[in-house]
N, C-alpha and C positions, 0 to 999 in steps of 0.2 A: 742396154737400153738404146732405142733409135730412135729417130723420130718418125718412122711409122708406130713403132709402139706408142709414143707419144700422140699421136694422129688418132690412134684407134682408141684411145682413152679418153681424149677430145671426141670422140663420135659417140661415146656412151654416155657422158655426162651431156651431153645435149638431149640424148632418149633420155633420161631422169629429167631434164627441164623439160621435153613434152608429154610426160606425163603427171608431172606439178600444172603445169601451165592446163592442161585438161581438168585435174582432178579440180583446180585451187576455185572454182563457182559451185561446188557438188555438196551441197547440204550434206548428203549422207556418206563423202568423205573422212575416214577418221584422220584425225589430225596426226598421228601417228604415222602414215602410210606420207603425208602431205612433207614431213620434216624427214622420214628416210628418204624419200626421192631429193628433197632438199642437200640434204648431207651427203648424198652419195653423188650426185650434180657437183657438189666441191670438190669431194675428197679424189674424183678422178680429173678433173681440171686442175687440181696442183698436184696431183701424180704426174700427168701429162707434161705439165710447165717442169718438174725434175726430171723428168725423164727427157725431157727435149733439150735440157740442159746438160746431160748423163750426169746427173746427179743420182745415188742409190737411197734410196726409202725405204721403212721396213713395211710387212705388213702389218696397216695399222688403219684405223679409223677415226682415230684422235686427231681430228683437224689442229689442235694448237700446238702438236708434235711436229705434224707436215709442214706448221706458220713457222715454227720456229725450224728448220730446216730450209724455209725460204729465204730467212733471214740470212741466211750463209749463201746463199745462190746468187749470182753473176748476175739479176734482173731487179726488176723493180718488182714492189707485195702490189698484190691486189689491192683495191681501194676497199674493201670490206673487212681484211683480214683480223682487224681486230674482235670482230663479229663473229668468226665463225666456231670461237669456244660452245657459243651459243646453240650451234645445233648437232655440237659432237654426241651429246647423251640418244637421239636420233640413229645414232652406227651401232650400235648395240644394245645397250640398253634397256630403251624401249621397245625394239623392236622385239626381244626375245621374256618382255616380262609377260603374264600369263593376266595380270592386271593393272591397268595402269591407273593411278589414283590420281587423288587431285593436288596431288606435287606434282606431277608430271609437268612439263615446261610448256606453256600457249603456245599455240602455232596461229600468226601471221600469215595466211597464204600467199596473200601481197608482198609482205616486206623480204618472203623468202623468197619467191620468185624472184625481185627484182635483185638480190645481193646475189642467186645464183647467177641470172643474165647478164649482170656485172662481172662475176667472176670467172664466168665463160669466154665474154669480150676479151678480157685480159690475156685470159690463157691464149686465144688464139692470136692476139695483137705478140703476144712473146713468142708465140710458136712461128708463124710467120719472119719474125723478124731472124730467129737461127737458123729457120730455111734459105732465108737469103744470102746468108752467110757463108 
């Protein structure tokens, strides 16, 4: 892990926030596409934030595996992190069911955007700060 991997992971999870931030007015958006780009806008900003820290991660999707994996890391959690169990079902899940009913979890287009550009700040406020280092 380097912190260009870090960097490049950080540059993908910001393409997931511009295309939340696009989709998140579109009526005919499904809300399913609005919480994968949501989820996946996290789950590579605290990949990034462990790898910038050479921390190793497995492959995984489960945002509350990564939260608790940060919990052990050299830095401060995101200001959201208790939140993000919330759009783990989003990494898999939903994405690969052939129906989604109406358990499937609300999507917020607003509140997800704003805990992802939250949790973007952060990662880059952490990344910058081991750059300097």
């Amino acid at each position: 892990m380097s912190i260009e991997h870090a960097l490049a992971l950080l540059a993908r999870a910001k393409d997931d926030l511009y295309v939340l931030r696009r989709l998140r007015d579109d009526p005919e958006a499904p809300a399913w596409v609005l919480g994968f780009h949501a989820q996946q806008a996290v789950e590579k900003a605290v990949k990034a934030v462990l790898s910038g820290c050479e921390l190793l991660y497995p492959r995984t999707h489960n945002l509350v595996m990564l939260s608790e994996l940060l919990r052990n890391a050299p830095c401060s959690l995101p200001p959201d992190v208790e939140e993000f169990g919330c759009l783990t079902p989003f990494g898999v899940v939903l994405r690969y069911e052939d129906v989604i009913d109406d358990q499937s979890p609300a999507v917020d287009a607003v509140w997800c955007e704003a805990l992802v550009t939250r949790t973007i700040d952060w990662a880059v406020q952490r990344l910058s700060e081991k750059d300097a280092q």
